[in-house]
C-alpha positions in Angstrom: 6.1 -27.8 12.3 5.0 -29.0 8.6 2.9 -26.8 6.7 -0.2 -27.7 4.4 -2.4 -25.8 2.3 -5.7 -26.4 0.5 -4.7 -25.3 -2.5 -2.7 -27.0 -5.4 0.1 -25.9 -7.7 2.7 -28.0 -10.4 4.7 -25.2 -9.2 4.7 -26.1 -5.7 5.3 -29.6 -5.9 9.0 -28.8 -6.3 9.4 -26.8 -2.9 6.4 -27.9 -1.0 4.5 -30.4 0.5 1.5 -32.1 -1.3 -1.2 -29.7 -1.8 -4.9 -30.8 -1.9 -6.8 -29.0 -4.4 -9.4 -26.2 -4.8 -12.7 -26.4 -2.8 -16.2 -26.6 -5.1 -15.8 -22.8 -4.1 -12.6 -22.5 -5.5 -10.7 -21.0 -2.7 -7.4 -22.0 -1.6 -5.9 -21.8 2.0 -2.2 -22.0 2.1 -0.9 -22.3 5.2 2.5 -20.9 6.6 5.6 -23.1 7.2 6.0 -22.5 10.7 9.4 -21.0 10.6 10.8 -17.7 9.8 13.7 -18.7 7.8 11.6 -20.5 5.2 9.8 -18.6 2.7 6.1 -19.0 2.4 5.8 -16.9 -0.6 5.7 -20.1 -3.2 2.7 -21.3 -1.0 0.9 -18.0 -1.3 2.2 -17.7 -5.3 0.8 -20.6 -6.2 -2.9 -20.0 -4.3 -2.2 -16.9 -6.5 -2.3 -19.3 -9.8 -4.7 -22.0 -8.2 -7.6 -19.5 -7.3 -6.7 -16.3 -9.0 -9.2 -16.9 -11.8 -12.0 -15.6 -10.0 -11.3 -17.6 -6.6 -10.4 -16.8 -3.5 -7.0 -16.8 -0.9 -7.3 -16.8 2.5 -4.7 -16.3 4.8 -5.4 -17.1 8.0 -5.7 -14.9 10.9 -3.7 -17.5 13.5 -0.9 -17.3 10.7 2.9 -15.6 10.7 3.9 -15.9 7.0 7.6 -15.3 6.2 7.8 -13.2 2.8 11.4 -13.5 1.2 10.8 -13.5 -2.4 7.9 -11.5 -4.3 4.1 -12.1 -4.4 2.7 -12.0 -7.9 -0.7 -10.9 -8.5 -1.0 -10.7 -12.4 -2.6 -13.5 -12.8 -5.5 -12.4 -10.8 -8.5 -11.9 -12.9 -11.3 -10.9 -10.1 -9.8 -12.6 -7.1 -10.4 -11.8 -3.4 -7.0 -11.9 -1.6 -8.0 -12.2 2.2 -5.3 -11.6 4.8 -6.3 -12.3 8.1 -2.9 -13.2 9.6 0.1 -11.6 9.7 3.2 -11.7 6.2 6.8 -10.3 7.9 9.3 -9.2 5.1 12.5 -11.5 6.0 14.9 -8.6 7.2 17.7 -10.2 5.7 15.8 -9.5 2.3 16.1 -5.2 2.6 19.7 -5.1 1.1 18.4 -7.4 -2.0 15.1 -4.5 -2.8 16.6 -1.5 -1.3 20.1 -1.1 -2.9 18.5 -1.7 -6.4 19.8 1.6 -8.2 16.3 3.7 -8.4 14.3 2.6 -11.9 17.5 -0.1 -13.2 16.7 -1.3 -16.3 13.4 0.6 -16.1 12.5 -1.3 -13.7 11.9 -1.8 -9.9 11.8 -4.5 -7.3 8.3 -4.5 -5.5 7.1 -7.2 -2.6 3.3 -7.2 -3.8 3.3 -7.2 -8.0 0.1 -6.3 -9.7 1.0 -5.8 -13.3 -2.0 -6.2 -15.5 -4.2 -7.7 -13.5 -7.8 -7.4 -13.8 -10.2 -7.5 -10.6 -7.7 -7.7 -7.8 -9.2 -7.8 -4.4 -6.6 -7.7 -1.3 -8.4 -7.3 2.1 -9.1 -8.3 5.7 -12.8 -8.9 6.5 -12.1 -9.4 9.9 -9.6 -6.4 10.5 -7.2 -8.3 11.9 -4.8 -8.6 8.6 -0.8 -6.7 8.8 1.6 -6.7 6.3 5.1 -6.0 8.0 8.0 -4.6 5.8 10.1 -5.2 9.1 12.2 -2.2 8.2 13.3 -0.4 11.3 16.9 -2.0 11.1 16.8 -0.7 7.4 15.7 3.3 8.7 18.1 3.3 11.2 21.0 3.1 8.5 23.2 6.2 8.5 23.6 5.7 4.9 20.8 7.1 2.8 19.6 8.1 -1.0 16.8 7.9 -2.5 18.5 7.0 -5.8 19.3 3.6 -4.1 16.3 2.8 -2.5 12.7 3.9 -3.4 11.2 0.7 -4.2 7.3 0.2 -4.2 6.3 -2.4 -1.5 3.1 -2.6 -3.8 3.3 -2.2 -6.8 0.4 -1.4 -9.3 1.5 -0.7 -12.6 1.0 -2.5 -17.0 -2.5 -1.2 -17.0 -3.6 -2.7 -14.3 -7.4 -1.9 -13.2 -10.2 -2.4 -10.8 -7.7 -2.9 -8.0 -8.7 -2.9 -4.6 -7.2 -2.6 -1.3 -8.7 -2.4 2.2 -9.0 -2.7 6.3 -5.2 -3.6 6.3 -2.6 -2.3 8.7 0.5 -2.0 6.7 3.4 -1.6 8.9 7.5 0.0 8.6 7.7 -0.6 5.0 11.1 0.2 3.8 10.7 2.9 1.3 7.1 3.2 -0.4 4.0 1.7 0.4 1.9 2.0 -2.7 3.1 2.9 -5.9 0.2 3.2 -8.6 1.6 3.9 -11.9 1.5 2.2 -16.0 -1.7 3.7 -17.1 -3.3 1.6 -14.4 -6.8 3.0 -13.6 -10.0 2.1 -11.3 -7.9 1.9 -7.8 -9.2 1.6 -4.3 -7.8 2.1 -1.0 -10.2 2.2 2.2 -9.8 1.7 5.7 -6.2 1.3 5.6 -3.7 2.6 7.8 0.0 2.8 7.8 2.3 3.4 10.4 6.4 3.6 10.6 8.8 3.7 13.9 12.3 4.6 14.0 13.1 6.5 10.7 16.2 7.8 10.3 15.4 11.6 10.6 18.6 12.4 7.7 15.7 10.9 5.6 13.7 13.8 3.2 10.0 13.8 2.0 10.8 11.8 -1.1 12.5 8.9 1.2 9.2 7.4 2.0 5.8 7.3 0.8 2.6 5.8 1.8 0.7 7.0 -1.7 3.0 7.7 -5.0 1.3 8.0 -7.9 1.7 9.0 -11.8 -0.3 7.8 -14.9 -3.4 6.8 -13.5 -6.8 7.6 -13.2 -9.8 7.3 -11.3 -8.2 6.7 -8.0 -9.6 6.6 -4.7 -8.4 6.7 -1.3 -10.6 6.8 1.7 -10.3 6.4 5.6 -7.0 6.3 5.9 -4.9 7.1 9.0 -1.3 7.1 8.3 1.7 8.2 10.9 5.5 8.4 9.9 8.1 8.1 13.1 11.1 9.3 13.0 13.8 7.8 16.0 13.2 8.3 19.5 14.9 11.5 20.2 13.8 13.8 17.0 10.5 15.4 16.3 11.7 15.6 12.8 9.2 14.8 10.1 9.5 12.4 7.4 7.8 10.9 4.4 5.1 12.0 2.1 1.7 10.8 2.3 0.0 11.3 -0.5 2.1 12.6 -3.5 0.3 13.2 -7.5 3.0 13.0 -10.2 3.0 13.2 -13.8 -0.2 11.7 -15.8 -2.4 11.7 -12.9 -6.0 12.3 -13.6 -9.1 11.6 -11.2 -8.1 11.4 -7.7 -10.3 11.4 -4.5 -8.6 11.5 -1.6 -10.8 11.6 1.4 -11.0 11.7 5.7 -7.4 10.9 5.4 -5.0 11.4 8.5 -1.2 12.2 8.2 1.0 12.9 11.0 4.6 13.2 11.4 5.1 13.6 7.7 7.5 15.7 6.3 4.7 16.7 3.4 1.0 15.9 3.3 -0.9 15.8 0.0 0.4 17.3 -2.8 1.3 17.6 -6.5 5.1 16.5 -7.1 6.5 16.0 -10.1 9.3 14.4 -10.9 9.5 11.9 -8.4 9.2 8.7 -10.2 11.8 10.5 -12.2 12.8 8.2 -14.7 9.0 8.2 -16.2 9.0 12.3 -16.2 9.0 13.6 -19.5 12.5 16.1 -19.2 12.9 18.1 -22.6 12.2 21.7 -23.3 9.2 21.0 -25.3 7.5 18.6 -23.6 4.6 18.8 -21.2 4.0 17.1 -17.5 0.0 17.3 -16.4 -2.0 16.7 -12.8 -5.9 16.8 -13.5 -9.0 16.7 -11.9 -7.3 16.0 -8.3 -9.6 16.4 -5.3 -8.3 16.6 -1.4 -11.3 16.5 1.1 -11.7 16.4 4.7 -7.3 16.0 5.1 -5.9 16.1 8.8 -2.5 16.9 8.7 0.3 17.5 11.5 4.1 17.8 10.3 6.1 20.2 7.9 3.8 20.7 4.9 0.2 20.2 4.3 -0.6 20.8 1.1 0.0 22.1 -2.0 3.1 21.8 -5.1 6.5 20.8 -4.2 8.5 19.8 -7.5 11.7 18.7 -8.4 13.0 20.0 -11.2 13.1 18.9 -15.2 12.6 21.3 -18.6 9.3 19.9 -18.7 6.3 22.4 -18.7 3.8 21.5 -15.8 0.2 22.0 -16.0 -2.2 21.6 -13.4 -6.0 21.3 -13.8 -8.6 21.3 -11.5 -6.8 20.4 -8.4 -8.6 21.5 -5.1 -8.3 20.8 -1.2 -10.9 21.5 0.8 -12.0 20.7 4.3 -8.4 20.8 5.6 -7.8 20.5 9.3 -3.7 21.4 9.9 -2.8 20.8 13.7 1.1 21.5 12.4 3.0 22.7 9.6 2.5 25.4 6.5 -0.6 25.1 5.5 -0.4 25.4 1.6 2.4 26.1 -0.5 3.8 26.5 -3.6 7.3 25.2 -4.5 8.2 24.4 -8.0 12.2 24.4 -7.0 12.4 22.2 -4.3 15.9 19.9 -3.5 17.6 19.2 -0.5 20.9 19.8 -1.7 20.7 23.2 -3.2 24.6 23.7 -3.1 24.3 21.9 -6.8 23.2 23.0 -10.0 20.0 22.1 -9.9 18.6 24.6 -7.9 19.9 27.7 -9.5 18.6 26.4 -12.6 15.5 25.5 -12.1 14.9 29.2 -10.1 15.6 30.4 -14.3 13.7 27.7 -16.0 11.1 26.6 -14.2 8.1 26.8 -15.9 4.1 26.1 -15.0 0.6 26.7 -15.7 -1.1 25.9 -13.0 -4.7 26.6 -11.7 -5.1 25.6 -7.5 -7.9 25.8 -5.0 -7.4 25.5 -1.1 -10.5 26.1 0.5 -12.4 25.6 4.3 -9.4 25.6 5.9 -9.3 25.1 9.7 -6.8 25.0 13.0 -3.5 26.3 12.4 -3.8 28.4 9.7 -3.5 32.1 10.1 -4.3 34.1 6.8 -4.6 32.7 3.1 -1.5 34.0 1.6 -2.0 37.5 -0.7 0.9 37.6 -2.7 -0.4 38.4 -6.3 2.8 36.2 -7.7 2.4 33.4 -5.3 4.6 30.3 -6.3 5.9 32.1 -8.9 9.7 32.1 -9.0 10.3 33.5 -12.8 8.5 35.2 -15.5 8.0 31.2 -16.9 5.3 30.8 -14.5 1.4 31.3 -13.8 0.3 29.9 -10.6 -3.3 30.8 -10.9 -4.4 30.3 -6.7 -7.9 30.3 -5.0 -7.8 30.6 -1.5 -11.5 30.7 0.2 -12.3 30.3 3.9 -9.7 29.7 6.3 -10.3 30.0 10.0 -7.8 29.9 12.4 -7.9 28.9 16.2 -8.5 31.0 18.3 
């Protein structure tokens, strides 16, 4: 089947058919190859230069795009990205971005690029858009690290703002979904949802994430239903869905489901490590963070669950409320947490650990029990203040 598009690119010319140009409207169409084993990402790349000045893309709903090679948004300066149909990762392409060594070079492999761009739009108006990372070969591995994998499916990082996303089901992506990060600020997410099948259940809570952020601001994510699977067999849960890192100020997160998940919403530092400050002297912050109306069934709902650096940590203003928890501990406080505490790291951060931190977890519902009353709750040393308000939790009956 030949493929043609409506929009045109020098680019193109050398790996695609003629393109005709831009409507009066300036939106470009690019249309999908027809095959899986060609890659459809130059078509969609150079829509991205064609109409990314303030144009629009559409993909097609009645198309199967096959993504082997990254899409790059930075040239988007107010464009409307509207996928209708359906972009697979190529599975043969989950070796080349997951064995990446975690932050080489200071830098990581991502599918979806946005990296100072201005005004990026990326949507279905019908509904009917899914982006596929095809990864259920890649969580079924027995091998496993999330030193050599972590990679952001969509990235958003170099200060990139007024970045939207929205009515998209985003499908088994390998390791995170959205990575917002690079003093990027102004970001959207509504009416998404994200699903998994099949994960490995070895895998932790920093293995996959639908939300990881750190140096941002004003961030919102709304109506979002996301559910992690591990394989038939295991009623283990995996993933994180919403995780606040170092430099994160001004987050709404809001009606938000997350089942299935090893942890819900919470403050971690530490897990875009690389990007942590780590000496004695310096200082790692979370601000202004807001958790509303969160549904949450798996291991841990919400709270602070950190790996550990000699970095102080100081929280600000960070509150849930309106918490629903059909599964799992409720809140909790854990500035020491590693899977393998047989190393060093474990006993050392129990001596060095230290925070100031100032939480709220309030209108709590289902199953609850009673607000913790430990005066030194959190607190693992004489380094730390945890500073916690817990107000109105009612359990089921």
């Amino acid at each position: 089947m030949r493929s043609f598009s409506l929009c045109s690119s020098a680019l193109a010319l050398f790996a695609l058919p003629a393109l005709a140009g831009p409507s009066a409207d300036n939106t470009c169409t690019p249309l999908a190859n027809g095959f899986a084993a060609i890659d459809d990402s130059p078509a969609i790349n150079a829509a991205l230069v064609e109409c990314g000045a303030g144009g629009t893309i559409v993909l097609p709903a009645d198309q199967a795009y096959s993504i082997f090679t990254p899409l790059d948004f930075s040239l988007c300066r107010h464009c409307d990205v509207q996928i209708e149909g359906t972009l697979i990762l190529a599975a043969e392409q989950l070796p080349y971005y997951g064995t990446l060594p975690y932050y080489a070079n200071g830098a990581t492999r991502s599918v979806f690029t946005i990296a100072n761009a201005t005004g990026v739009r990326i949507r279905s108006v019908t509904g009917s858009g899914v982006v596929d990372g095809n990864a259920v070969s890649w969580y079924q591995r027995t091998k496993w690290s999330p030193k050599t994998g972590g990679y952001p499916f969509v990235h958003v990082t170099n200060g990139s703002t007024d970045v939207s996303v929205e009515n998209l089901h985003f499908k088994n992506i390998q390791d995170r979904v959205f990575r917002l990060q690079g003093g990027s600020s102004n970001l959207r997410f509504e009416d998404v949802r994200i699903t998994a099948e099949g994960i490995n259940p070895n895998y932790a809570s920093f293995d996959n994430f639908a939300f990881e952020m750190g140096k941002v601001e004003n961030v919102s994510i709304a109506n979002v239903d996301i559910d992690f699977g591990a394989q038939t067999g295991s009623d283990r849960p995996v993933g994180t869905c919403v995780s606040f890192d170092h430099g994160t100020d001004g987050v709404a997160v809001a009606n938000v489901t997350c089942r299935r998940a090893f942890m819900g919403a919470a403050i971690q530092f530490d897990t875009i490590s690389a990007f942590a400050p780590s000496a004695a002297n310096a200082t790692a912050t979370v601000s202004n963070i807001l958790v509303s109306n969160f549904t949450f069934a798996g291991a841990h709902a919400t709270g602070v669950e950190s790996w550990f650096n000699l970095s102080k940590k100081v929280i600000r203003n960070a509150v849930w409320e309106w918490v629903t928890v059909e599964g799992g501990t409720p809140a909790e406080f854990d500035p020491c947490y590693a899977s393998m505490r047989d190393t060093q790291y474990y006993p050392r951060c129990l001596q060095y650990a230290t925070y100031d931190a100032e939480v709220v977890f309030r209108h709590y519902r289902g199953k609850v029990g009673s607000p913790p009353t430990d005066p030194r709750w959190g607190e693992v040393n004489g380094l730390m203040d945890v500073r916690p308000v817990f107000e109105d939790w009612v359990a089921d009956a």
